[in-house]
N, C-alpha and C positions, 0 to 999 in steps of 0.2 A: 321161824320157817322150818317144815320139818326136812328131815335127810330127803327123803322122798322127793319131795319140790323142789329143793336143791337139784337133785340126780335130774329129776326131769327139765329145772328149764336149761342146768350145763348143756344136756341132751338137743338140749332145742335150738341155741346156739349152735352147737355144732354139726346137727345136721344143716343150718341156714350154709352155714362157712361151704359145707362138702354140695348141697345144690348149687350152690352158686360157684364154685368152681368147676365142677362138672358140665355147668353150661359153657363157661370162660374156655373150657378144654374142648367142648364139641366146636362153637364158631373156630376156636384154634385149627383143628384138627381139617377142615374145607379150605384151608391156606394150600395145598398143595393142589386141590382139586382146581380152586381160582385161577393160580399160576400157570398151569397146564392149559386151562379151557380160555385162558387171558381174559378173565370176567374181571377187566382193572373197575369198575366200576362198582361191580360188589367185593371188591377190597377195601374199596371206602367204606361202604355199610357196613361190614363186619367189623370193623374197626371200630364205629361206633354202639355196635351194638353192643359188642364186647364189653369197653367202657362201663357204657349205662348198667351192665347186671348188675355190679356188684351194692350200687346206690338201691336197686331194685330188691334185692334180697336182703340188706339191711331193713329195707322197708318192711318187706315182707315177715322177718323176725320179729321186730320190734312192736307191731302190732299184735303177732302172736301173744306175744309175754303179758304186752299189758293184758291183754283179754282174758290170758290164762290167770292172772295173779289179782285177789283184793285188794282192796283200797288199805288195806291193815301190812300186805307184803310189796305192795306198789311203793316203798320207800329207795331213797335214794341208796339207803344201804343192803339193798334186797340183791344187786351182783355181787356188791363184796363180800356179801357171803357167801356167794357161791362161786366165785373166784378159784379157792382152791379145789373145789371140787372140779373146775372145767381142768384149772391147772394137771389136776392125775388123770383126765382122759387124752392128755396131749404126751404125756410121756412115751409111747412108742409111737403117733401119728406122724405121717409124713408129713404133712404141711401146718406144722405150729405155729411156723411161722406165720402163715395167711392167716390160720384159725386165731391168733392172737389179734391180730388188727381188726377182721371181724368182731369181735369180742367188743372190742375197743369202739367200734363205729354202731353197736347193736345199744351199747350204754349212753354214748354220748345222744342218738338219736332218740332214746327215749325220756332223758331226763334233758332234751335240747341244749346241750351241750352245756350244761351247767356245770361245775364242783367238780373240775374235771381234775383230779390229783395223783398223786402217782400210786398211794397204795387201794386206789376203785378200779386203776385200768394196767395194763403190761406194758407200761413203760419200759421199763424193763424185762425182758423175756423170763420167761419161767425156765426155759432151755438152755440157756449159757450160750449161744454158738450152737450148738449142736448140728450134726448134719447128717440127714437120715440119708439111710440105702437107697435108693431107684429100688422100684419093681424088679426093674431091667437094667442090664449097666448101660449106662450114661455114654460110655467114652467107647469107641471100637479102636484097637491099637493094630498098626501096621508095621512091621521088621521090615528093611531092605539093607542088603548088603551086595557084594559081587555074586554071590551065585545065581544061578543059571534064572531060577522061576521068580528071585528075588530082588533081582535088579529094581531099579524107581521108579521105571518105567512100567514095569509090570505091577509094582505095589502101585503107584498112581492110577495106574487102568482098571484093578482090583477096589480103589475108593470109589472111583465113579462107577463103576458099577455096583457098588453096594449102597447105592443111594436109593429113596424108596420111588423114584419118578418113572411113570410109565412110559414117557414120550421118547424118542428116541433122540441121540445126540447127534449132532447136525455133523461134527468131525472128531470124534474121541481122540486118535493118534492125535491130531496135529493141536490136540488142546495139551495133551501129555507134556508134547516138543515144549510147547510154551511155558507151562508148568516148571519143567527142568530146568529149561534156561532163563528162568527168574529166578529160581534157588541156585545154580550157580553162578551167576551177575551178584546175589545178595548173599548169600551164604557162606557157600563151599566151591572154590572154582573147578578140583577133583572131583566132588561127589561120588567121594571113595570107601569116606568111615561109614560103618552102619550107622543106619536110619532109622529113627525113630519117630512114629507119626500117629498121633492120640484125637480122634474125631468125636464130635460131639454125632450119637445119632443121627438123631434129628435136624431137618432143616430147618434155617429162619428164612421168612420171609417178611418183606415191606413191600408197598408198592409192587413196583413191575418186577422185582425180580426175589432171587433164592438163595441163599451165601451157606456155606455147607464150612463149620467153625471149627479149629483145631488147633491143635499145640505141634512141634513137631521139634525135637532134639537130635542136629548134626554136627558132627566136629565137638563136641559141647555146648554148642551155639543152642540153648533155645528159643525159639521164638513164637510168635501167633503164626496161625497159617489160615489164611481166609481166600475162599473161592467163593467170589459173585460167580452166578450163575444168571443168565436171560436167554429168554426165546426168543425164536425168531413169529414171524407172522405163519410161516408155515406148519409150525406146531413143535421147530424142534430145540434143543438146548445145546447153551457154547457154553463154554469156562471164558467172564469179559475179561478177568485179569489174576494176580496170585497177590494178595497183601503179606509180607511179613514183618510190617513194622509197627510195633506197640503206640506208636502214635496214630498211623493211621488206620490200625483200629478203634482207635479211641473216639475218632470221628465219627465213624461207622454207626457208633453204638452213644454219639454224639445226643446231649439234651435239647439239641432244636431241631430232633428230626422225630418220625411219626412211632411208637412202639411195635416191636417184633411180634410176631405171629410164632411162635415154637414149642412144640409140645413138650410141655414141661410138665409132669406131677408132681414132682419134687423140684420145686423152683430153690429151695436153700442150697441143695447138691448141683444144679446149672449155675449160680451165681457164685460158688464159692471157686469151681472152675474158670471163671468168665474171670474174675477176682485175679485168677494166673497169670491170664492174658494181655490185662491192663491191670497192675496193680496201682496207678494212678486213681484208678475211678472207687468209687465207696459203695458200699453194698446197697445203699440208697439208690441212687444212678444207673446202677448194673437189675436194681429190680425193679426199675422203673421203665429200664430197656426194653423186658420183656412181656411189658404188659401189665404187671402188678403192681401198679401203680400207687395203688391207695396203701399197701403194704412197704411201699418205697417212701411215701410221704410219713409214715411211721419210722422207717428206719432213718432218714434225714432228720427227724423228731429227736430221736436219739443222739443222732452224731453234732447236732445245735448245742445238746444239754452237755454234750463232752464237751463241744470245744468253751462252752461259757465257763465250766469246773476250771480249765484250765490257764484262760485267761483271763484280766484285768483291765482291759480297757473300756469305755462308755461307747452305746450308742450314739449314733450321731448322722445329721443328714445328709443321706446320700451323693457324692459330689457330682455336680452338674446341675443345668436348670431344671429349676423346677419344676414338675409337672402343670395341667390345668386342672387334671382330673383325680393322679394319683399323688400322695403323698412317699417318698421314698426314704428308708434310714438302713441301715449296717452296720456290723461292727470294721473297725477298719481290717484287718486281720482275718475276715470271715469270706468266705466266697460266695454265700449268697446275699440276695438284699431283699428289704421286707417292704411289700406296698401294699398300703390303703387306701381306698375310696376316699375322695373328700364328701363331703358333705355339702358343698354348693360348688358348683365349675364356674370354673368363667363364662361372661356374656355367649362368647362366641361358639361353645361348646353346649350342642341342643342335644343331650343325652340326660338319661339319668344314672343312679348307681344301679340300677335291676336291667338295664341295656348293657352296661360295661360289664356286667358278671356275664351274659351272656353271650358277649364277645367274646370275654375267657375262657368260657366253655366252647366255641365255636375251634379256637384255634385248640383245644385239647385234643375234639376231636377231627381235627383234619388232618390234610398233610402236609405236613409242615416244610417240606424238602429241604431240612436242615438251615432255615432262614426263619425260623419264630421260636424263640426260647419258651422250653414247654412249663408252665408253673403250677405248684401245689398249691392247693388254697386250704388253710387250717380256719376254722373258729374257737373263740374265746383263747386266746392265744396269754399267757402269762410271763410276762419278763420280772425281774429282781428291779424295785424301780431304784435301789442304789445303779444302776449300771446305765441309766438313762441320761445325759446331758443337759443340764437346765433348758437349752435352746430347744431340742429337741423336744421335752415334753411342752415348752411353749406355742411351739409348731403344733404339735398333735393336738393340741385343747383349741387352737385355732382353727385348723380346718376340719376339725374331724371329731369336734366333741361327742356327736353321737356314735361315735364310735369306741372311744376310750373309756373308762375307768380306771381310777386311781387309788389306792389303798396305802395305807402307811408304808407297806414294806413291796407293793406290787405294784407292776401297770397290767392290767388287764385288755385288749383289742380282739372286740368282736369278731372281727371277719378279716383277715387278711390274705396274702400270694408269698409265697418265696420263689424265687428266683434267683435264677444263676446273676452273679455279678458281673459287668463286665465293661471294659471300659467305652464311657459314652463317644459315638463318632464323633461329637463337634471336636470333644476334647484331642480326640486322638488325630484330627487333620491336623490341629493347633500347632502340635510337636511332631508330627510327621517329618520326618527326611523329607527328600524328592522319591526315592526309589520305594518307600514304604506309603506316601501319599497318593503314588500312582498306583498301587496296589490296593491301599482303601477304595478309591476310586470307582476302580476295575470291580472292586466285592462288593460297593454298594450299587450299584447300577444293575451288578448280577442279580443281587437280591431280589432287587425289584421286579426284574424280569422272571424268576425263578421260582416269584411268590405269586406275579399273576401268571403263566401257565399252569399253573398248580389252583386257577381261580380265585387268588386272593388279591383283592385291591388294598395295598397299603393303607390306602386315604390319606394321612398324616403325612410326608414324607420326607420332614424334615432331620435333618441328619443328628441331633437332637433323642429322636425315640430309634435309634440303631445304637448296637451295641458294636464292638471289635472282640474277641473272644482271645483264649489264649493259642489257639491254631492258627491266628493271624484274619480271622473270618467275619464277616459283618453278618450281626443279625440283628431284626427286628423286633422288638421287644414292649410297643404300645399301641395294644389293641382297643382304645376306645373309639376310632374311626375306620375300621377294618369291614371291609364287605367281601361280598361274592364279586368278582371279575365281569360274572353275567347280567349284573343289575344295575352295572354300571354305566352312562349313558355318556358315550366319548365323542367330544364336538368341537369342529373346530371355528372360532372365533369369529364374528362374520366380519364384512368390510366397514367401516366407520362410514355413516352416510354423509358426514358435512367435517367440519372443522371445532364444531362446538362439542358432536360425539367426541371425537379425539381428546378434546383437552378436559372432559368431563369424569370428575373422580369417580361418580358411579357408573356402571358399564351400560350403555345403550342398546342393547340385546338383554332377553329374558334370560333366567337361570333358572333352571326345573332343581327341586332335594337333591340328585343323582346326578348332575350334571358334571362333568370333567373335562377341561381345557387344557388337552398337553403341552401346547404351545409356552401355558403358564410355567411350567413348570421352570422354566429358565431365569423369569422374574423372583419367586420366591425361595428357592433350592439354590440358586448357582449366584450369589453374591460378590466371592470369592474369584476373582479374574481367571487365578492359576487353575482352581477348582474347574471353572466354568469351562476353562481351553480344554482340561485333560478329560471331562463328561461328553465334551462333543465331537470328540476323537474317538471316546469310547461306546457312548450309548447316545447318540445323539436320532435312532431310531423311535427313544421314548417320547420321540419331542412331536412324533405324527401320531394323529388321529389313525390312521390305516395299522399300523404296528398294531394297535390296542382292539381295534376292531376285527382285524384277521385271528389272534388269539381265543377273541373271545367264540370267532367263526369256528376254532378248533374245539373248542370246550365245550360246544352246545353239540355239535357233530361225537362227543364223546373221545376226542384225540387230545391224549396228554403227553406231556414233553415225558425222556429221560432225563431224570435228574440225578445223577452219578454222588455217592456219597464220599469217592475217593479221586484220587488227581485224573485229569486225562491224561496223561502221561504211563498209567498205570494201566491206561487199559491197551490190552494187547491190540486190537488193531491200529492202537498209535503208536505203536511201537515198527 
């Protein structure tokens, strides 16, 4: 291949990387307009659209290349030679980061994910870390102290007005009041020592509302500093509450809720800030927050390959029942878990594996209201098969032969998810207290309720496919019976005609595919005595037909619930 070809298809790559982030940045950049004009409905669109570019312009790349290159340069080793030539166009580029994954998803797409190894693709960055400039700085910093124009009060009235929103604030002072006295309830009870307070420009947005993201150092104390922001129906904007606790922003920016809308160019320089904030969370997570998804499934890629160098334990399967659909395994020591398709389901499971991917992809892109653990999906996926469990690889050759490959020294799996870990409900009623069992309880009923306002019918709903997280929080986690809310058809059970109905193990009323009998849900969910008393204390609303119908009356009307990603407690009018 000459120098030439080389320069032009590094070339070609990287203008695919810069169009398609250019798009990613323009839907981004109509997040503030949606927020303002409360178009909740094209908040979901954009979010999907977002998504899909980037599969889009992989596409678009990779068809380029073959076209441009013969059958003589169309060789497996036709990038790695030109590797390092994209390598020196990325040395002063702001986003090498992205442009690396691109890189990464232009090769595997074109040689369909074959030979996929470490020295053909940036497994390892060519950058080190690196973290380029902003355009523009990133962070706007605020001084307050005692004097006169610098008091908190005035630095605080100075943040919010320096936000880019044109609507006006429904009560600025009395959001201020609030403001202050949550920083000294949590902080500073003087709020005497200078102030220091480091804002990320830009706003993020989800769903219904706007969080304006910061660091803020008082007393010594530093902390996160996060302000939800919502409007009213009238057009105008409140501060809902002040967060300064590293845990709950963790939540916030939590993997079972829907990604951020925030104008980022330099997504390495917002995440390595974001990193401050929670340094709990992994660069994985943090750029998966924001929407770069597919470059977060890379950096997870990477921090899998650390934590395997470092430890010695075997695979093995994941504890809990077994699935019908998925196969499930982990290290035990590792926080996520790996699942695959089987290969035949049980009788009672009328799906295939090309329905189930698509359920995956449904909950990627929805909204999750922090109750559906979001998952990457890698192919041809290569483990060390020393580190595999005998039982384990017995398992996988059973349900899932055409999925596996096995080589002397490797396991090879076509198509797999990783997922956050997390402990299964059944397991975790089992060993529950009383005061921690009435709180699972309480989160799983929520769930339920939280994921159909939001349109999502569990279908499954046994305690079994929910997780407990380590925030204390139940979430749902097995979407191969997951619908729309809307398509779902809620009936209540009719009267038994005679005495023979009654005692007849098959039901004597018809059953439509969509059909839902909440009434059941008592039967096959609530086994458990103690369980069953504390559900119908709790949510014993699920148990009507009318509950699931009026929802669904709000959904079709286009009216979605608030779903608060932090305590109510936190928000100022419960206070």
């Amino acid at each position: 291949m000459t120098e030439a070809m080389k320069e032009l298809v590094a070339q070609t790559i990287l203008q695919g990387a810069d169009a398609m982030y250019s798009r990613f940045l323009d839907v981004t950049a109509g997040a503030l307009e949606r927020f303002e004009k409360q178009d909740w409905k094209n908040v979901q669109l954009a979010l999907k659209t977002r998504i899909n570019y980037y599969d889009h312009h992989v596409g678009l790349v990779s068809q380029q290349l073959i076209t441009m290159l013969d059958k003589q340069h169309a060789t497996r080793s036709f990038l790695v030679s030109i590797k390092h030539e994209y390598s020196q166009l990325l040395h002063d580029y702001p986003r090498y980061d992205i442009a690396e994954s691109f890189f990464n998803s232009v090769y595997c797409r074109v040689f369909e994910h074959r030979n996929i190894r470490r020295e053909k693709l940036f497994v390892d960055s060519s950058q080190r870390g690196r973290i380029p400039k902003y355009p523009t700085p990133l962070l706007k910093r605020y001084h307050s102290n005692n004097e006169k124009n610098k008091t908190l009060s005035k630095t605080l009235e100075r943040l919010l007005d320096d936000t880019p929103f044109t609507a006006p604030w429904e009560n600025k002072v009395r959001d201020v009041q609030r403001i202050m006295e949550t920083l000294q309830n949590e902080l500073c009870p003087q709020l005497s020592e200078e102030i220091v307070i480091d804002m990320v420009r830009e706003p993020f947005f989800r769903n219904k509302a706007a969080y304006l993201i910061g660091y803020i150092d008082m007393a010594n104390q530093g902390r996160p500093f996060v302000l939800p922001l919502l409007i009213n129906e009238n057009g105008t904007i409140y501060v809902d509450a002040c967060i300064t606790q590293s845990d709950d922003v963790s939540v916030i920016f939590g993997f079972a809720r829907s990604y951020f809308m925030v104008y980022a160019p330099v997504p390495a320089a917002l995440v390595d800030f974001l990193g401050q904030l929670m340094p709990q969370k992994t660069p994985s997570q943090l750029y998966t927050a924001i929407g770069c998804q597919k470059h977060g499934k890379m950096e997870l890629y990477r921090e899998f390959l650390q934590h395997l160098e470092h430890s010695e334990e075997k695979f093995i399967i994941a504890p809990g029942i077994k699935g019908m659909v998925m196969s499930v395994f982990t290290l035990p020591s590792y926080g996520f878990v790996f699942k695959i398709i089987k290969d035949k389901f049980a009788p009672q499971k009328e799906t295939t594996p090309e329905l189930v991917k698509e359920k995956y992809q449904l909950v990627k892109e929805h909204d999750r209201v922090g109750r559906m653990a979001d998952t990457l999906e890698y192919r041809h996926f290569v483990f060390p098969r020393v580190r595999f469990s005998d039982e384990l690889i017995e398992e996988l050759l059973k349900v899932a032969p055409s999925n596996i490959k096995i080589t002397r020294h490797e396991i090879h799996i076509k198509h797999l998810y990783m997922e956050r870990r997390m402990i299964p409900l059944n397991i975790y009623l089992e060993q529950a207290d009383d005061e921690a069992l009435y709180q699972a309880v309480l989160e799983y009923g929520d769930a339920i309720k939280e994921l159909a306002a939001a349109n999502i019918f569990a279908g499954d709903m046994l305690f079994k496919n929910f997780g407990v997280s380590r925030h204390s929080r139940v979430i749902f986690y097995d979407y191969d019976e997951i619908s729309y809310l809307t398509e779902t058809n809620f009936r209540t059970i009719p009267e038994a005609r005679n005495i023979e109905d009654e005692m007849s193990a098959e039901p004597w009323y018809s059953v439509g595919e969509n059909d839902v009998f909440p009434e059941e849900f008592r039967t096959f969910l609530l086994i458990n005595p103690k369980i069953r008393s504390l559900f119908e204390k709790l949510h014993s609303n699920l148990f009507e037909v009318q509950y699931w119908q009026e929802l669904q009356e709000k959904i079709n009307k286009g009216e979605f619930n608030d779903v608060f990603p932090y305590r109510d407690t936190s928000r100022f009018i419960n206070k």
